[in-house]
N, C-alpha and C positions, 0 to 999 in steps of 0.2 A: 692536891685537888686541882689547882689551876695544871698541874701536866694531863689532868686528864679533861679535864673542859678542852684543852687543845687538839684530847687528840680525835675525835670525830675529824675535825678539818683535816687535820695532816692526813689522814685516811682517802678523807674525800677527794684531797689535793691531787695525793700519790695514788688512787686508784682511777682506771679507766669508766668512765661511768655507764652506768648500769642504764635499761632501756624500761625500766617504771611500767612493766610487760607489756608494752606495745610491740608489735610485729616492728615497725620502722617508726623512729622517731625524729626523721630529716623533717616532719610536718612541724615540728617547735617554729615558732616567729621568730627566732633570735637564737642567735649559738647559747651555750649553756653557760659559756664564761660570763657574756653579756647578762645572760639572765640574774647570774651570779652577782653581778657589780650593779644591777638595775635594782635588786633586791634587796642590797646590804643598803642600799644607797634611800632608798624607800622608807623601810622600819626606822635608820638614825635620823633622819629627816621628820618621821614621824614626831619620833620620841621629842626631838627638841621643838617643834612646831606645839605637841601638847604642853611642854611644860611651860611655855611663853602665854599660852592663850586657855587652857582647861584648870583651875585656877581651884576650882571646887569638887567633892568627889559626886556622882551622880547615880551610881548606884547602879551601872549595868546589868550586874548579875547579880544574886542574893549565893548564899552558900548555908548549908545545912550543918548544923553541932552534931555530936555525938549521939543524941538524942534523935536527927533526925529534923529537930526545928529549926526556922530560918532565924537570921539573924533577927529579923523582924516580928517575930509571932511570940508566944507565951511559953513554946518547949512542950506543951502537952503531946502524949506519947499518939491519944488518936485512935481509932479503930482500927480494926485489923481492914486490911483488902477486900474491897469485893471481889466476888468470881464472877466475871463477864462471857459472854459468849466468843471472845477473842479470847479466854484464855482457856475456854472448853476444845476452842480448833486447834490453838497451839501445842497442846496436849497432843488431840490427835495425829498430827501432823509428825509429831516426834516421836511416836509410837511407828506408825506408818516406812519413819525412815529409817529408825532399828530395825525393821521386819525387813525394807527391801536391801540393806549391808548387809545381814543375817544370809537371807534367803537367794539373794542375786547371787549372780556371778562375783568374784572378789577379781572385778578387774573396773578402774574406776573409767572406762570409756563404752564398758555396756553396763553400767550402776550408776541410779540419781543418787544414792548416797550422798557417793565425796562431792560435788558436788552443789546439791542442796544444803550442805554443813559448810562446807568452806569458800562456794560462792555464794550464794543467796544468803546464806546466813552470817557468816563471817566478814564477810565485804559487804551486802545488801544491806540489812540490817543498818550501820551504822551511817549508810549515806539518805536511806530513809529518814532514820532519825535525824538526821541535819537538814531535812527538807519538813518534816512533820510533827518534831519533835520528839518526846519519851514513848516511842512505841511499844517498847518493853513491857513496859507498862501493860498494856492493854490486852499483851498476846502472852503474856508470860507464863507456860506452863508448868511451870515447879510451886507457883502461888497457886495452882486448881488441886495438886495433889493434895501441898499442906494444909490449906484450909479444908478441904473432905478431912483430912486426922485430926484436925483440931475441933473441927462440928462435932465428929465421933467420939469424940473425948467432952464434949458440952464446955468447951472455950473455956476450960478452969482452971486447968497449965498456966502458972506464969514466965512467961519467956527470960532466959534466963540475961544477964544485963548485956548488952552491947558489945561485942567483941571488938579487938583492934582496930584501928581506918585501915591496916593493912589487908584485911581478907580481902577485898574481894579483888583486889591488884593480885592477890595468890590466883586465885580464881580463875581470873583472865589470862595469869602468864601460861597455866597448865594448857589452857588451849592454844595460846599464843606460841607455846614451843612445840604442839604437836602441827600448827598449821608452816613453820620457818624452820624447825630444828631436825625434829623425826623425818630421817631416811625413807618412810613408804604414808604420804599424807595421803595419796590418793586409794588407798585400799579401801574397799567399805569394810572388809573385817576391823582393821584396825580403827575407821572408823566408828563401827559398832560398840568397840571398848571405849574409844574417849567420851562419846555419848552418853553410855548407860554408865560409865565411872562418871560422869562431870555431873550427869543428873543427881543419882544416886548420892553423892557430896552435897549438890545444892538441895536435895530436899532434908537431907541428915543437920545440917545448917538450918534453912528451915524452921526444920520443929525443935532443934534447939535455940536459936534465936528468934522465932516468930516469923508468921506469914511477912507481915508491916516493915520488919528488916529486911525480909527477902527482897521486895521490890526493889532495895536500892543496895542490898549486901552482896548478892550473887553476881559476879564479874560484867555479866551482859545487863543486868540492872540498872549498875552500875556505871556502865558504859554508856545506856542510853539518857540515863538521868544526866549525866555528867554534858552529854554532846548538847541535850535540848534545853542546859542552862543558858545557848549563844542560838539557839535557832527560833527563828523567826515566829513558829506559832509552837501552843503546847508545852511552854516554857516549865520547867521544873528545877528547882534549887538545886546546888552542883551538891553532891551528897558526900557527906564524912569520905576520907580516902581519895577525894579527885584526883589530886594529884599525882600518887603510885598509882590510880590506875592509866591514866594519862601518859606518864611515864613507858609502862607497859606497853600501852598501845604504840604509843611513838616509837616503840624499839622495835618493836613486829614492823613496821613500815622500812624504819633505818633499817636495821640488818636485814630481812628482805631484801630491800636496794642494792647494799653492800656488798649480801651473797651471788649478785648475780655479777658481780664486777669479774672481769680476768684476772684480776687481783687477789681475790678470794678461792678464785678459781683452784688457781695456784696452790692456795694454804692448804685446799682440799685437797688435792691434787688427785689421787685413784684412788682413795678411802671411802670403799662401798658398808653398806650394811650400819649396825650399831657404832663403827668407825668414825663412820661420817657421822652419825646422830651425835657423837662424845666428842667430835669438832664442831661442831654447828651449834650442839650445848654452850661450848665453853664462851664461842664467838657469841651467842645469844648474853647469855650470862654480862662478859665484857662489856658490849653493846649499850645493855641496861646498865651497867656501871656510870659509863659515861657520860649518859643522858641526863643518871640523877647528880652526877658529879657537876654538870654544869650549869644544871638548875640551881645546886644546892649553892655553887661560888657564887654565881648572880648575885644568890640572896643575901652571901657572906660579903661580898663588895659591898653589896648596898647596907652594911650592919644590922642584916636579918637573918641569919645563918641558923638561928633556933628551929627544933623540932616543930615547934606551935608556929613561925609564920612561914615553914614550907609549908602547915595546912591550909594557912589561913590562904596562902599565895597560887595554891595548885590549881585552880582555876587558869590563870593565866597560860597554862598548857594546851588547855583545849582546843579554841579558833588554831594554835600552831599545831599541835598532832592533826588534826582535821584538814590542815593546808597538807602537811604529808600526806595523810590517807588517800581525799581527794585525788592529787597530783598524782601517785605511785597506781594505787588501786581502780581509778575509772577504767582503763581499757582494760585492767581483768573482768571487770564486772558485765559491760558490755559482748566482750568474747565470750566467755565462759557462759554468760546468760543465754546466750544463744543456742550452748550447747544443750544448756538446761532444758529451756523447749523444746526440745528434740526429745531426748531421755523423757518427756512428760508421755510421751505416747510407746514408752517401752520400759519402764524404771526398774524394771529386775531382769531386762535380756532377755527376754523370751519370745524375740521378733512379730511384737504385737507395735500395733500403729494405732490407737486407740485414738488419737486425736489429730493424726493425719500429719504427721509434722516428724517422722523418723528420719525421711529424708533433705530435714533443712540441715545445712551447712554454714556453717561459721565464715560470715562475710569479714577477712581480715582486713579489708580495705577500709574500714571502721577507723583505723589508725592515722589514714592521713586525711581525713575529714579535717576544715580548716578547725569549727567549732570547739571536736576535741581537745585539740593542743589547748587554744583557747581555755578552756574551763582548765586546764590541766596550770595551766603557767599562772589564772586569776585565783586559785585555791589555793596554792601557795605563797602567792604575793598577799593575797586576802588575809588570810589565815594567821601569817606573821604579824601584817599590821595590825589588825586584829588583837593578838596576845598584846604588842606594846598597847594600845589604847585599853584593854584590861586592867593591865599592871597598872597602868598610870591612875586607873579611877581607882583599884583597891587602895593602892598608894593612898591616894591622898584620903581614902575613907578611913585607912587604919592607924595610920601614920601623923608624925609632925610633920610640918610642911617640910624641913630642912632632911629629915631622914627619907620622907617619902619621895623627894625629887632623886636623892642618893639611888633610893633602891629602885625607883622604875628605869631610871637610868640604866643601874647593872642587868637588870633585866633586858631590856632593848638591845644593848649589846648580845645580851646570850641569845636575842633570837633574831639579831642581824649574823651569827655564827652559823646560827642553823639556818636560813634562808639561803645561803652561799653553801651551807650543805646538801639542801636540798636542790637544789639550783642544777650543782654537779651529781648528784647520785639518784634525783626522780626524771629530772627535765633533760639528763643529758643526752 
């Protein structure tokens, strides 16, 4: 276990680092080794500065049982979801973008499809939800299907009990590997399948666990519950599974990074087609290995190693996946968002201008804007310190003083590891 908690580093060390899809990224404030040494050097600082002077646990963030209730409430199971007019548009909206991958061109540079799914949605989404909190929530159109079946049925179905904390970590990696793994991400056909197969699954789920599960069981739920347990407004309790699905997300970021190294380059080398998909599986698969492997030593250093307190602990992932995301994924969001606006006045190719904007262009110059870098280098410096100052208040809520110093400690370690990972493979 501890050779594979090492080996992200040795990876990050021995590979050329990756450019976090910026056009140029000589705009960083600091070379990336620095950033490296400024950041391990940060997080262990933290950690020992909390355990001198944070003395009591304080309750940052609450987390959700199997049931769905916080640590704090009675466990009652609760009414089913309302259907809001955010989840009547979300609905339509995902109708809309199956029609235009269907119907467009299958080429994703005159189709909003890919796009719409894999920026706006797959990148947007999650940095929204860290500025607004559980948006999911509110737009979420797999909860407008099931509850119209379940009205139609007169709510008399009882949902059948609670499936594993792992669903909705499955959830997420099926998109997660079709957005980092799969050889043709930008087709809208191929699009169109992962859509109507990922819907299709989350409503079959659903109505076999209940609208009320869905909000937080279905991967993207799940994700936004999970991110708006640390954001600022709109706060919701981190829900059963934080942790695989955190994990998850953080691997879609790392291997991302990874893949874009020369290094990686390499292992690919000319492997076109399904080739390259059953290399980039396996490197995905690995990737996630590692991540839960260094989570999980953390936890076994600190004499927490059991199944029950990586649940209790997966929290502590989040502000750190989030400092990855942040850092790697802002300048796709901004690029690519631009592209979006454009495609808004032509979405299936048809050389229509509908809103006067087919001939904007993607200002790459976006990348050396001081700000960017900025937000890019304080979301991962953030993010990490963040996770220690978590660990350390779960710590001391869950724990004896003498165990819970142990384990926030091992934890600080494990994401002064990843700060020095991210440092070289998002900031490089």
């Amino acid at each position: 276990m501890r050779a594979a908690a090492g080996g992200v580093l040795l990876v990050s060390l021995g590979a050329e680092p990756a450019a976090a899809h910026a056009v140029d990224n000589g705009a960083m404030p600091a070379p990336p080794w620095l950033l490296a040494y400024l950041g391990g050097f940060a997080v262990l600082a933290t950690a020992l500065a909390l355990r001198a002077r944070w003395l009591r646990a304080r309750h940052l963030v609450s987390v959700a049982d199997d049931l769905g209730a916080t640590e704090r409430d009675d466990g009652a199971a609760g009414p089913p979801p309302a259907v809001g007019p955010g989840n009547v548009v979300g609905l339509v909206l995902l109708v809309l973008v199956v029609g235009a991958a269907i119907v467009g061109p299958d080429e994703g540079a005159a189709n909003i499809a890919p796009v719409a799914v894999l920026i706006v949605w797959w990148v947007g989404l999650p940095m929204l939800c860290l500025l607004a909190g559980d948006v999911m929530r509110a737009v979420n159109p797999f909860v407008a299907v099931v509850r119209l079946v379940e009205r139609a049925g007169g709510d008399r179905r009882t949902p059948a009990p609670p499936p594993p904390a792992w669903v909705p970590a499955a959830f997420l990696a099926a998109f997660a590997w079709f957005f980092v793994a799969y050889h043709r991400p930008g087709s809208p056909r191929a699009v169109a399948v992962l859509v109507v197969a990922y819907s299709a699954a989350a409503v079959a789920a659903g109505l076999r666990w209940g609208s009320r599960w869905l909000t937080t069981g279905e991967g993207f739920g799940a994700l936004s519950a999970a991110i708006s347990s640390v954001a600022p407004v709109r706060r919701s309790p981190a829900p059963p599974g934080t942790g695989a699905v955190m994990a998850v997300w953080l691997t879609s970021v790392a291997f991302d990074a990874l893949s874009g190294t020369p290094w990686f380059e390499d292992v690919v080398a000319d492997r076109l087609g399904w080739s390259r998909t059953v290399v980039l599986t396996i490197g995905f698969a690995w990737t996630l290995a590692v991540v839960a492997a260094v989570f999980l030593a953390a936890l076994a250093l600190g004499g927490r190693g059991r199944g029950q307190a990586a649940a209790a602990f997966g929290v502590v992932l989040v502000p750190l996946a989030a400092g990855w995301f942040v850092g790697h994924d802002l300048t796709l969001l901004l690029f690519e968002g631009q592209n979006f606006i454009a495609l808004l006045s032509d979405p299936i190719g048809r050389g229509w201008d509908l809103l006067g904007t087919i001939t904007q262009t993607i200002d790459y110059g976006l990348a050396r804007e001081p700000w960017v870098a900025w937000v890019q280098v304080l979301a991962v410096g953030a993010g990490h310190v963040g996770a220690v100052v978590v660990a350390h208040d779960r710590a001391l809520a869950l724990l004896p003083r003498r165990s819970a110093a142990a384990t926030s400690l091992a934890l600080a370690a494990a994401a002064a590891a990843s700060v020095v990972a991210a440092a070289l493979l998002v900031l490089g």
